[in-house]
GUDREN-268717 format. One record per residue (C-alpha): residue number from 1; chain; x, y, z. Coordinates in steps of 0.001 Angstrom, whole numbers, plus 524288, in hexadecimal, padded with zeros to 5 digits. Example, Ala and Ser with C-alpha at 12.3 -4.5 7.8 and 13.67 -1.06 7.14 Angstrom:
! residues 2
[atom 1, 'A', [8300C, 7EE6C, 81E78]]
[atom 2, 'A', [83566, 7FBDC, 81BE4]]
***
This chain:
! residues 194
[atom 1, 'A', [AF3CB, B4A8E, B57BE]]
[atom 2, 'A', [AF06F, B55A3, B5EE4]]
[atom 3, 'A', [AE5DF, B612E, B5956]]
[atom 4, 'A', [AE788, B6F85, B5D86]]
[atom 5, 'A', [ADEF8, B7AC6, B595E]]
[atom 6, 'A', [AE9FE, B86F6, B57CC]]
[atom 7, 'A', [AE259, B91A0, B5563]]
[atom 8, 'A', [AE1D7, B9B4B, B4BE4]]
[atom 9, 'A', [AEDA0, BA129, B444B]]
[atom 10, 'A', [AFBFA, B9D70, B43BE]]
[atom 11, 'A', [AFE91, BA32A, B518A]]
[atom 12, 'A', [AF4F6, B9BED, B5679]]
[atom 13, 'A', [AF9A6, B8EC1, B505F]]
[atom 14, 'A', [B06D0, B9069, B53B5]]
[atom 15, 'A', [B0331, B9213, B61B3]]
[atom 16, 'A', [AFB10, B86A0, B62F9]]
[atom 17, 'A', [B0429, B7D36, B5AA7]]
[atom 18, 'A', [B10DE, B80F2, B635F]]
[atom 19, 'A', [B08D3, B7F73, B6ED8]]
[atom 20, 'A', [B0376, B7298, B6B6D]]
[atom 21, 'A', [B121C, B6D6E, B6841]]
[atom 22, 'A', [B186B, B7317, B7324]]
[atom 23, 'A', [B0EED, B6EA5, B7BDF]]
[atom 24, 'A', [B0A3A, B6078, B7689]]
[atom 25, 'A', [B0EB4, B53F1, B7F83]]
[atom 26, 'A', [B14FE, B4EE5, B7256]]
[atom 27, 'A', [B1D8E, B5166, B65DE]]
[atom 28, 'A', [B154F, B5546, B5A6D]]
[atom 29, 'A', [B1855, B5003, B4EA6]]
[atom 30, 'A', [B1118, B59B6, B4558]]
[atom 31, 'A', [B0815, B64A2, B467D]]
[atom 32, 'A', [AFD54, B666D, B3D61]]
[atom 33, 'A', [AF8B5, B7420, B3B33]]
[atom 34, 'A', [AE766, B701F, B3464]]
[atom 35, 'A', [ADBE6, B78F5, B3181]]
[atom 36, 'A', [AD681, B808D, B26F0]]
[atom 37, 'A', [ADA2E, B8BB4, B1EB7]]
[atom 38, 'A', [AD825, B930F, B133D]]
[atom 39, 'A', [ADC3B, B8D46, B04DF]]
[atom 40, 'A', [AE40E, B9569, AFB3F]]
[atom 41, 'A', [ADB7B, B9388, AEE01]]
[atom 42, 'A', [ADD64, B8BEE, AE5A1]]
[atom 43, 'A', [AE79F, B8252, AEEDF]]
[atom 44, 'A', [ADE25, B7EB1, AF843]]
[atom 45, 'A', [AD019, B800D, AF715]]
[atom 46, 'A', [AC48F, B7ED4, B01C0]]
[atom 47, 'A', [AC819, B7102, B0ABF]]
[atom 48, 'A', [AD4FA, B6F12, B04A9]]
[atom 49, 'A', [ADE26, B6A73, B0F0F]]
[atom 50, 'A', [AEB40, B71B4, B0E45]]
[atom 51, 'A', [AF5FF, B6A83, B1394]]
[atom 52, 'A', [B0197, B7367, B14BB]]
[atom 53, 'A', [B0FA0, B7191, B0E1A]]
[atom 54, 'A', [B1412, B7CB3, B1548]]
[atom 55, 'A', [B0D26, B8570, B2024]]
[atom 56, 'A', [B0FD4, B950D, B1DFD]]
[atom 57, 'A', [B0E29, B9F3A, B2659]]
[atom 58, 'A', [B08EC, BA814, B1AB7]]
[atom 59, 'A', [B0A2C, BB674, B22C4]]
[atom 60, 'A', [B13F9, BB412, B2C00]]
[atom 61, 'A', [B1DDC, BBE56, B2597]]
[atom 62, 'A', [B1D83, BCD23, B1FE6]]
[atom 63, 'A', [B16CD, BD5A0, B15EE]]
[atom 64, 'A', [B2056, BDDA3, B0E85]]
[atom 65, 'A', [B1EC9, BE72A, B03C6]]
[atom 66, 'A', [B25E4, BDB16, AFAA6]]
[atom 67, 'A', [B197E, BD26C, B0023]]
[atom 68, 'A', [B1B9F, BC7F1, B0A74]]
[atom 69, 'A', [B27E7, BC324, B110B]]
[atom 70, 'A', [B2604, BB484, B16F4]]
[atom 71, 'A', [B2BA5, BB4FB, B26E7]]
[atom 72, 'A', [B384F, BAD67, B2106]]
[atom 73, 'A', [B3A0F, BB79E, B1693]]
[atom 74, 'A', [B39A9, BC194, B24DB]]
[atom 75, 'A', [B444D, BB7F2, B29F8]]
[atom 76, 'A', [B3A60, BB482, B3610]]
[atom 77, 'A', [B377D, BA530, B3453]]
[atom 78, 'A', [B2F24, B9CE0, B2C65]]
[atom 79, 'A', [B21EA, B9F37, B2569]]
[atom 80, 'A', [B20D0, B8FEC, B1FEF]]
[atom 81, 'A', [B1E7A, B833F, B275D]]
[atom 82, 'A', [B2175, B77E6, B1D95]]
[atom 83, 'A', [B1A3E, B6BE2, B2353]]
[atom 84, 'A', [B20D8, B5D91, B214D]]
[atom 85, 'A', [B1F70, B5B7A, B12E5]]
[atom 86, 'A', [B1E41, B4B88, B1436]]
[atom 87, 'A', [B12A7, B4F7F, B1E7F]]
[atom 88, 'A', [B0C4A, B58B6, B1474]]
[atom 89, 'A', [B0AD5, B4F6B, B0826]]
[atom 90, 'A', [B06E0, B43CE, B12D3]]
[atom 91, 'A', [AFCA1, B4CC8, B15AB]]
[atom 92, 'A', [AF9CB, B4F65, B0922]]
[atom 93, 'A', [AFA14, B4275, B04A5]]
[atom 94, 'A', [AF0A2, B3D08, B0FE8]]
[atom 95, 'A', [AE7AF, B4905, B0A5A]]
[atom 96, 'A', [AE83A, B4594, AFD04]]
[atom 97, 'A', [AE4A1, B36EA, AFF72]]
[atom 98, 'A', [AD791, B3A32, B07D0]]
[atom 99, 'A', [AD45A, B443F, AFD2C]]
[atom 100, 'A', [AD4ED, B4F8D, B05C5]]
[atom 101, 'A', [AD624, B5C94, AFC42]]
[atom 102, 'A', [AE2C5, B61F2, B0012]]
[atom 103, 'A', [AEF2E, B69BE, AFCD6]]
[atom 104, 'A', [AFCF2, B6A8D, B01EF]]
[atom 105, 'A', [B00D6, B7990, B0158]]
[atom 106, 'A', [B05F6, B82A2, B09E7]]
[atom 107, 'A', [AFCA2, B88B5, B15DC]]
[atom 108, 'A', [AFCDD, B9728, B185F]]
[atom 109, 'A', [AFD11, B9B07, B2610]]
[atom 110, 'A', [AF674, BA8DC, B29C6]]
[atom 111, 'A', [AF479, BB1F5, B334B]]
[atom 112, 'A', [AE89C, BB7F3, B2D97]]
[atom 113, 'A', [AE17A, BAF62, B22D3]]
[atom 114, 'A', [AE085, BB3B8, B1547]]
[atom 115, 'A', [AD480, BBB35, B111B]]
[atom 116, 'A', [AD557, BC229, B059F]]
[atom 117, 'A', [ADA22, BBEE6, AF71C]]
[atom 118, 'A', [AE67A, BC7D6, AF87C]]
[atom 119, 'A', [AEC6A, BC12F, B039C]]
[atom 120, 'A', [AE7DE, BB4D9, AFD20]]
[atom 121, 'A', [AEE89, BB866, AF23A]]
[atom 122, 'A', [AFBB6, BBC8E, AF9A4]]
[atom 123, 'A', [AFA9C, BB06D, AFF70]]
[atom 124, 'A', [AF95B, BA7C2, AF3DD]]
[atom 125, 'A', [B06FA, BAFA8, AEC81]]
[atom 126, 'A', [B0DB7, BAC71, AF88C]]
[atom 127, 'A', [B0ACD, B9F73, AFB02]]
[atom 128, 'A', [B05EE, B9AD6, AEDA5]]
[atom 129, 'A', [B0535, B8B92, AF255]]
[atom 130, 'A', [AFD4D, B8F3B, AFEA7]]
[atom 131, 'A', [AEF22, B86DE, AFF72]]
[atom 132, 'A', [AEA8C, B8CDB, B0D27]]
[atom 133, 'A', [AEC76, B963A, B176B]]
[atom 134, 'A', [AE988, B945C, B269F]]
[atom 135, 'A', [AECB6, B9CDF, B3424]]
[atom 136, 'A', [AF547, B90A2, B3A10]]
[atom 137, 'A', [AFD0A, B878E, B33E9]]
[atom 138, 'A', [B0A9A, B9037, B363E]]
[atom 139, 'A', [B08E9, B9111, B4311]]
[atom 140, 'A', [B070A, B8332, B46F7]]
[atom 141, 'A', [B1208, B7ECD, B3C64]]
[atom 142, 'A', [B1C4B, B8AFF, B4307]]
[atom 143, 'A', [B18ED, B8414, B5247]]
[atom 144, 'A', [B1A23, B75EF, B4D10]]
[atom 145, 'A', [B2788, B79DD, B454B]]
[atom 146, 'A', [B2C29, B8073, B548F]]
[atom 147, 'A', [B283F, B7289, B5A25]]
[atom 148, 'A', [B2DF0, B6A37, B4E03]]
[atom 149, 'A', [B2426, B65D3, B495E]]
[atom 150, 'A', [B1E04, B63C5, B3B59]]
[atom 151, 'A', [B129D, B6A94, B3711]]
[atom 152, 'A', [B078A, B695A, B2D66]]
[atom 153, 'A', [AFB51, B71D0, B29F7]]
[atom 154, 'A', [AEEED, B6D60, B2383]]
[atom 155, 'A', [AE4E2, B7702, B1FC7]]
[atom 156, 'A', [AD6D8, B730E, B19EA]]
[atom 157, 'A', [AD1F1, B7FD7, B115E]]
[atom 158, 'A', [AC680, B878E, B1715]]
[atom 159, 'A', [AC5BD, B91DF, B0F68]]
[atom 160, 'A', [ACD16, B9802, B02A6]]
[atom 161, 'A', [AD75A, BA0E0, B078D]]
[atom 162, 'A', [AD30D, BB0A0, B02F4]]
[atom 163, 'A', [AC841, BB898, B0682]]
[atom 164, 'A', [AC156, BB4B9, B10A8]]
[atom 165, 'A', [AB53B, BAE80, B0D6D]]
[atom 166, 'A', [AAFD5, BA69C, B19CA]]
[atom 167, 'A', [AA573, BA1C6, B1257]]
[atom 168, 'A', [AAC8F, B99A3, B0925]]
[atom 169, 'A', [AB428, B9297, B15AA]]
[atom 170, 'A', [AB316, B8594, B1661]]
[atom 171, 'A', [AB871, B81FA, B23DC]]
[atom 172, 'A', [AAEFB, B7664, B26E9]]
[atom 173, 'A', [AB5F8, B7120, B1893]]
[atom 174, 'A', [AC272, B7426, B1D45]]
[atom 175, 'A', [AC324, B6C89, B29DA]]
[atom 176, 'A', [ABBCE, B620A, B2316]]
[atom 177, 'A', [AC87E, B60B6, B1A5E]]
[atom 178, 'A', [AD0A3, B62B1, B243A]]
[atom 179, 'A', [ACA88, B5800, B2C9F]]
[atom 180, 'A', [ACA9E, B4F58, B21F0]]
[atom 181, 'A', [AD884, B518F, B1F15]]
[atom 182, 'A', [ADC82, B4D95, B2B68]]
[atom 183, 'A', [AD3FD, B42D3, B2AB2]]
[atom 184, 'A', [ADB9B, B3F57, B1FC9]]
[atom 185, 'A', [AEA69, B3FF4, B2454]]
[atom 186, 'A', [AE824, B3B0E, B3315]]
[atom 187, 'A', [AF3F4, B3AA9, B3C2F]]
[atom 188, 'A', [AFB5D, B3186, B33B8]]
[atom 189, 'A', [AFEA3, B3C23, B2A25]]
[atom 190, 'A', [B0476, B44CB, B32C6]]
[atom 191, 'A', [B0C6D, B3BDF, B3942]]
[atom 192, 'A', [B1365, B343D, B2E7C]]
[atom 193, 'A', [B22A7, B351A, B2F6F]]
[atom 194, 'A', [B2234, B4519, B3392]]
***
């Protein structure tokens, strides 16, 4: 298992992902996009751990005057990574039994992070199943599809997604989910018949 910091932002992530498997000295097997991110009320609240069911690039596509047209609706590619489903429940599962708080939902992917109750609200219509939002989760599942390989994303809630309120962040709880939810599934989880 290798760890790689990629930065900031879906650019960013792709960059570092593709890099790392073009580059590594041996096949990957999976990729595994982890941090924190922002929970969409009232799916996933403070230290929930969101483990996503499909990975979205939530902006990647066009404002109209009719409201917003996904980048397949533009005829351009793909806006959804769907990670393996047997991989997502395992996950799940090994969650559920170590009583980490969790939920299996969709993960938003932005550019620029939500921070007011409008675009919270846009969001939500869209993407009514979504539990969080991050900067990076696209980008490392688009360079692991160009490579062939599977990819997951698990997100541990920092903050409610909305106007930004830093005060009410809770990263320290965050990270001490998201360790603990690792903690939890190990290598074994990953690796099982993928």
């Amino acid at each position: 298992m290798d760890v790689v910091a990629g930065g900031v932002g879906p650019a960013a992530a792709a960059v570092t992902a593709a890099v790392a498997l073009a580059t590594a000295p041996y096949a990957y097997d999976l990729v595994v996009s982890a941090g924190i991110g922002g929970g969409f009320a009232p799916h996933a609240p403070l230290g929930t751990v969101v483990v996503a069911d499909a990975i979205v690039a939530a902006d990647l596509g066009a404002d109209t005057p009719d409201g917003y047209l996904a980048v397949e609706e533009l005829g351009f590619g793909r806006s959804v990574h769907l990670p393996p489903p047997a991989l997502t429940h395992r996950i799940a599962a090994a969650l559920r039994e170590g009583g980490q708080r969790h939920v299996v939902a969709p993960v938003l992917t932005l550019s620029t992070v939500t921070g007011t109750a409008a675009r919270t609200a846009e969001l939500s219509t869209r993407h009514p199943r979504a539990a969080a939002e991050a900067m990076e989760g696209f980008g490392v599942a688009e360079a692991a599809a160009a490579h062939g390989v599977p990819a997951v994303e698990i997100r541990a809630v920092s903050n409610a997604v909305g106007p930004r309120d830093r005060a009410a962040w809770r990263i320290g709880e965050a990270l001490d989910s998201l360790r603990n939810a690792f903690r939890l599934l190990g290598t074994t989880v990953f690796l099982e018949d993928l």
